[in-house]
C-alpha positions as a Markdown table, in Angstrom:
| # | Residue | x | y | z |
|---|---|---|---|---|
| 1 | Unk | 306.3 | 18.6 | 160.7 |
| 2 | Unk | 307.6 | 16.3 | 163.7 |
| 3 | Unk | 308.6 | 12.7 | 163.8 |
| 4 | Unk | 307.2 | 10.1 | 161.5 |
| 5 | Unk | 306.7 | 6.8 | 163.0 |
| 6 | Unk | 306.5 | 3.2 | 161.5 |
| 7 | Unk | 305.9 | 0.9 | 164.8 |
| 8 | Unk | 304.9 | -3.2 | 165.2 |
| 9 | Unk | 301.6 | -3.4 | 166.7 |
| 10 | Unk | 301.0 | -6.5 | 168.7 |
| 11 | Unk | 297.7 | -6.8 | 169.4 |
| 12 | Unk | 296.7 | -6.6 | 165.1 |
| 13 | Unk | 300.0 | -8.2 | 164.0 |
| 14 | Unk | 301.0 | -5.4 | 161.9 |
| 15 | Unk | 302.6 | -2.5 | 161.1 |
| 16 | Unk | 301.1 | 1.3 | 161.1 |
| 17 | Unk | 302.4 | 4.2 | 159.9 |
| 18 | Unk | 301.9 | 8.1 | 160.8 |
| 19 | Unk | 302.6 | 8.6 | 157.4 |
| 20 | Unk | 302.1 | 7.5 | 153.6 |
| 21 | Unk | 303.7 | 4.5 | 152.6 |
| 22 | Unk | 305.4 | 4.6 | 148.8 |
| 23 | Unk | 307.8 | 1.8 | 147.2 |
| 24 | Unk | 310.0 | 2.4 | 144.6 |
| 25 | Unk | 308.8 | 2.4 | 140.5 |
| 26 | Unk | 310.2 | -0.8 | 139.9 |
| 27 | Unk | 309.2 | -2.3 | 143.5 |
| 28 | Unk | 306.4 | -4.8 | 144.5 |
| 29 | Unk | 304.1 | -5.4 | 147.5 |
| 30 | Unk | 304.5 | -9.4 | 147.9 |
| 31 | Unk | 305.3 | -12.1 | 149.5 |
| 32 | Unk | 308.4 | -14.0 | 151.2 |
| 33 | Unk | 307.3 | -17.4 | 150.7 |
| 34 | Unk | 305.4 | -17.3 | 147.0 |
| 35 | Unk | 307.4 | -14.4 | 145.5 |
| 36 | Unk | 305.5 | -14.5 | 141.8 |
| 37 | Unk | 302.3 | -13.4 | 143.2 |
| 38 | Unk | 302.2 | -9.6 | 144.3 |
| 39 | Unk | 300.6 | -6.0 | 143.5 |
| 40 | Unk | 303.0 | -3.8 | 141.2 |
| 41 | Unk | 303.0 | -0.8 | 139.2 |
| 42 | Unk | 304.2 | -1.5 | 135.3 |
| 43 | Unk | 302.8 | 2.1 | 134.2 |
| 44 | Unk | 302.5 | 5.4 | 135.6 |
| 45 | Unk | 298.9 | 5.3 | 136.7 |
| 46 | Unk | 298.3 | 1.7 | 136.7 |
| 47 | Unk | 297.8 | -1.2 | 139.7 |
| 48 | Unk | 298.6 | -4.7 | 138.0 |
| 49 | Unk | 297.7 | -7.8 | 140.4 |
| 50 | Unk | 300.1 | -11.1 | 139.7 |
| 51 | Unk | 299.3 | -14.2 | 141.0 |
| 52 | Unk | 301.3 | -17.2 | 140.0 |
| 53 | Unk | 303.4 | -15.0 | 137.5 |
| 54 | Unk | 300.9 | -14.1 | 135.7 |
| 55 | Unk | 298.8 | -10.8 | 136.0 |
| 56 | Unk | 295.6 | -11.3 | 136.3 |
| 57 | Unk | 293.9 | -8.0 | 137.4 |
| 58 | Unk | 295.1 | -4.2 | 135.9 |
| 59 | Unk | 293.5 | -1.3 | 136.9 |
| 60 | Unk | 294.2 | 2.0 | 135.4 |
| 61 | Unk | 292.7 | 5.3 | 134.8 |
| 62 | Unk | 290.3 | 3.6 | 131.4 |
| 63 | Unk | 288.7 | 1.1 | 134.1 |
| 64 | Unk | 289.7 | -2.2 | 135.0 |
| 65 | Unk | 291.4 | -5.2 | 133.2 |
| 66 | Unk | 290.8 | -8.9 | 134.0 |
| 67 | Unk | 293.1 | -11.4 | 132.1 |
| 68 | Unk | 296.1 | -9.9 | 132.0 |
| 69 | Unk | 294.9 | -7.1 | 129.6 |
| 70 | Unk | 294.9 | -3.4 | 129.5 |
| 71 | Unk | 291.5 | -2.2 | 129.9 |
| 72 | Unk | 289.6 | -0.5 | 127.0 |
| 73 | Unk | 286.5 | -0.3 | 128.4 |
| 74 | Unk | 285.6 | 0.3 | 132.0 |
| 75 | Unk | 285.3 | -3.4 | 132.2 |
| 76 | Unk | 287.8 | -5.4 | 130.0 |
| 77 | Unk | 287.5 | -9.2 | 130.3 |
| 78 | Unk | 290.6 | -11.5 | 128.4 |
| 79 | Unk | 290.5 | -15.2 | 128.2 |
| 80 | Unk | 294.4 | -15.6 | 126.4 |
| 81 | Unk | 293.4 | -18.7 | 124.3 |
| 82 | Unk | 290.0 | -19.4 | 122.2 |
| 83 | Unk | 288.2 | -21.0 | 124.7 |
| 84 | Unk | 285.2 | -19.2 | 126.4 |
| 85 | Unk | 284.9 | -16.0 | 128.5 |
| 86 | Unk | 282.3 | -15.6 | 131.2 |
| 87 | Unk | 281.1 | -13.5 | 133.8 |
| 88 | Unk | 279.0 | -15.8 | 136.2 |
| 89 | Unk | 276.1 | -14.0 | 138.4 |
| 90 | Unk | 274.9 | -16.6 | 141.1 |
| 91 | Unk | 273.7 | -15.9 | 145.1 |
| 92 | Unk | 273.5 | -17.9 | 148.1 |
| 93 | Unk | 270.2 | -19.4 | 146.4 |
| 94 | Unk | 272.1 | -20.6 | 142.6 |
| 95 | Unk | 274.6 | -22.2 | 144.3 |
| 96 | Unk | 277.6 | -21.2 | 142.9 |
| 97 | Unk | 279.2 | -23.6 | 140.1 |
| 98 | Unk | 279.7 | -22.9 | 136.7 |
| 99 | Unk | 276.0 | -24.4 | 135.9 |
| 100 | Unk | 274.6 | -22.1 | 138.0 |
| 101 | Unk | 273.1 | -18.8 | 138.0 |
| 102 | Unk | 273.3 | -16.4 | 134.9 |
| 103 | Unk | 275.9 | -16.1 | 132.6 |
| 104 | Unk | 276.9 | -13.6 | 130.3 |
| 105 | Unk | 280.0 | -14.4 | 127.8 |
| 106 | Unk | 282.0 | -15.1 | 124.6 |
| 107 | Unk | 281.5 | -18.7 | 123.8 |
| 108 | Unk | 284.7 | -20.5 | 122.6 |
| 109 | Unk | 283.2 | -20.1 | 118.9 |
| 110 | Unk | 282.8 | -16.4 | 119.6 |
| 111 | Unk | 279.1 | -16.4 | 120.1 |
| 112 | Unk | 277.4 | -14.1 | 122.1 |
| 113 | Unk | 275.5 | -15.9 | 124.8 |
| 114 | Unk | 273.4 | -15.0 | 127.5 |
| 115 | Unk | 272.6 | -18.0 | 129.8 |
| 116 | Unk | 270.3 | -18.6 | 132.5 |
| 117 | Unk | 271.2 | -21.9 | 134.4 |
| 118 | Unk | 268.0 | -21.7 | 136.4 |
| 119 | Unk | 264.4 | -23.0 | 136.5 |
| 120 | Unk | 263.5 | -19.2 | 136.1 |
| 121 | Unk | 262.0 | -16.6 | 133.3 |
| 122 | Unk | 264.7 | -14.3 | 131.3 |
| 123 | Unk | 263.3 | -10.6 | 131.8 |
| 124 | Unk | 264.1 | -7.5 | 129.4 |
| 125 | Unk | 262.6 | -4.2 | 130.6 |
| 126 | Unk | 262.8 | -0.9 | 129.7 |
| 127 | Unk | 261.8 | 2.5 | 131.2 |
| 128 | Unk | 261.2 | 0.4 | 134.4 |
| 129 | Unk | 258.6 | -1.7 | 132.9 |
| 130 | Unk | 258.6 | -5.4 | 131.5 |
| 131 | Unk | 259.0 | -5.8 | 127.7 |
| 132 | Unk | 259.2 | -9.1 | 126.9 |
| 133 | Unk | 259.6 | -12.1 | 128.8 |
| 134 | Unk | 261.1 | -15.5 | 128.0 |
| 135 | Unk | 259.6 | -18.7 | 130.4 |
| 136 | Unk | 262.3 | -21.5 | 131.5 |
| 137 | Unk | 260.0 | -23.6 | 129.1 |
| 138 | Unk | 261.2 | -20.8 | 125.8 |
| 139 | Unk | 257.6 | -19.7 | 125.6 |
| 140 | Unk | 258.4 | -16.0 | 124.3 |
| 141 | Unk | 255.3 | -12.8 | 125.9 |
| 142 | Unk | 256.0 | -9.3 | 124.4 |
| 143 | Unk | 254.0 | -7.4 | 126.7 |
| 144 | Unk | 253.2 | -10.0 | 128.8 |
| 145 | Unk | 254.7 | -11.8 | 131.8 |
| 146 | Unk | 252.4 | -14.8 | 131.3 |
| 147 | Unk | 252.5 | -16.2 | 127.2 |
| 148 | Unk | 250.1 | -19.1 | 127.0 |
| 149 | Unk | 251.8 | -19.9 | 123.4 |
| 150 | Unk | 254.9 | -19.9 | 122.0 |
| 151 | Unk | 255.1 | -16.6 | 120.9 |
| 152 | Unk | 252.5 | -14.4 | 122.9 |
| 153 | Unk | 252.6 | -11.2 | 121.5 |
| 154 | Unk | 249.4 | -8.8 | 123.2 |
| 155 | Unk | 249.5 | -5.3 | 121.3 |
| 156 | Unk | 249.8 | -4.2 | 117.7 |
| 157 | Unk | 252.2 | -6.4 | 115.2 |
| 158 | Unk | 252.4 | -4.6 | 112.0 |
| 159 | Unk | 255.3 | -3.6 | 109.1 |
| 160 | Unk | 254.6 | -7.3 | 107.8 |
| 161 | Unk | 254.4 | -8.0 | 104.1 |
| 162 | Unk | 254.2 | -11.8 | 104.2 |
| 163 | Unk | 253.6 | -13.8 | 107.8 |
| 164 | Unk | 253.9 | -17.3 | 108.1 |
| 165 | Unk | 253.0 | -19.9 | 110.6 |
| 166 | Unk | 255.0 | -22.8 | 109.3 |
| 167 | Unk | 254.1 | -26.3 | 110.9 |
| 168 | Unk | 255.0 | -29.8 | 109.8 |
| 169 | Unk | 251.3 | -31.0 | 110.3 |
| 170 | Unk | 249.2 | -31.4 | 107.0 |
| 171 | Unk | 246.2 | -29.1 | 108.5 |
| 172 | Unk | 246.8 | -25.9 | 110.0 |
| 173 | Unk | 244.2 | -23.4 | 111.1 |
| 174 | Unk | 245.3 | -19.8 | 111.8 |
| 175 | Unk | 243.5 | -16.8 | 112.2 |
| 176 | Unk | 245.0 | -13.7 | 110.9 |
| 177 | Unk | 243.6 | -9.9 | 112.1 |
| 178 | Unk | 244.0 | -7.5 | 109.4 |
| 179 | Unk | 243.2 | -3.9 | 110.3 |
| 180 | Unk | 239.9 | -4.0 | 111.8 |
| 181 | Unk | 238.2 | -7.1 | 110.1 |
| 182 | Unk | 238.9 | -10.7 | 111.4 |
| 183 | Unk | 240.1 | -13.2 | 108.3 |
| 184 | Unk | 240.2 | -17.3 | 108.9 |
| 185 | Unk | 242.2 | -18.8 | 106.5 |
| 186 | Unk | 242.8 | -22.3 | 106.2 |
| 187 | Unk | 245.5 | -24.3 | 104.7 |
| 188 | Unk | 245.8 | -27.8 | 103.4 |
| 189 | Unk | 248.8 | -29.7 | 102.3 |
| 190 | Unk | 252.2 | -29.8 | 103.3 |
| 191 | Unk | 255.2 | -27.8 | 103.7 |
| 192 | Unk | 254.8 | -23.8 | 104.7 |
């Protein structure tokens, strides 16, 4: 096979090699000067990334751990106490704090939250088309991109046996669109 060669290259200030390069099982990749913070193998088939003596990143053949957790997803993401667990989408526009951009995440009460920290609409598509949209002001459109109420909904609403438009005024005035025929209704008095 000829001679393998591991040679000092000046001009990149570091070493090549002809060859593969493998470390023993219980052998890291680290550093002289901050020895607790280095790539490592604790499993057969698994990359674990320790920084500060803690791992932090494990990769292995379910997907890829972040925390110091084995993966059981694809994407596994650990926060080790009960505070909150975010992933945090910004660009060079968002800035890049934790108040900016979009969030996705655990909140340290273990609600599901997803959080827009911009001035911009929340969009939900489906088969490449926009199904509902939610303004920075909370107006919600299904099947609309522009609601001009609250709650613009432009299509067919139906499966209802009782709909109510609570308010805390004494007059309200709805309209309600049964089938085919248009029915005003008007309600006096308080409470819904």
């Amino acid at each position: 096979d000829g001679d393998k060669t591991w040679q000092w290259v000046d001009a990149t200030d570091s070493w090549t090699s002809s060859e593969h390069i493998r470390i023993p099982d219980d052998k890291v990749i680290g550093f002289a000067t901050d020895t607790n913070t280095y790539i490592g193998r604790p499993a057969a088939d698994t990359i674990a990334f320790t920084h500060g003596g803690s791992e932090k990143v494990r990769i292995t053949s379910t997907g890829l751990g972040i925390g110091g957790v084995t993966p059981t997803r694809e994407l596994t993401i650990y926060s080790p106490d009960s505070g909150s667990t975010y992933i945090n989408l910004t660009n060079s526009t968002t800035g890049t704090t934790t108040g900016d951009g979009f969030g996705v995440g655990l909140s340290g009460a273990e609600e599901a939250k997803l959080w827009n920290y911009e001035n911009t609409p929340m969009i939900f598509a489906t088969n490449t088309t926009e199904r509902l949209r939610i303004t920075s002001g909370g107006s919600v459109g299904i099947n609309t991109d522009n609601p001009i109420t609250l709650l613009d909904v432009r299509g067919s609403v139906g499966g209802f046996d009782d709909l109510r438009a609570p308010h805390s005024d004494t007059v309200v005035s709805y309209t309600v669109l049964v089938a085919t025929k248009d029915a005003t209704h008007r309600y006096q008095g308080t409470g819904s």
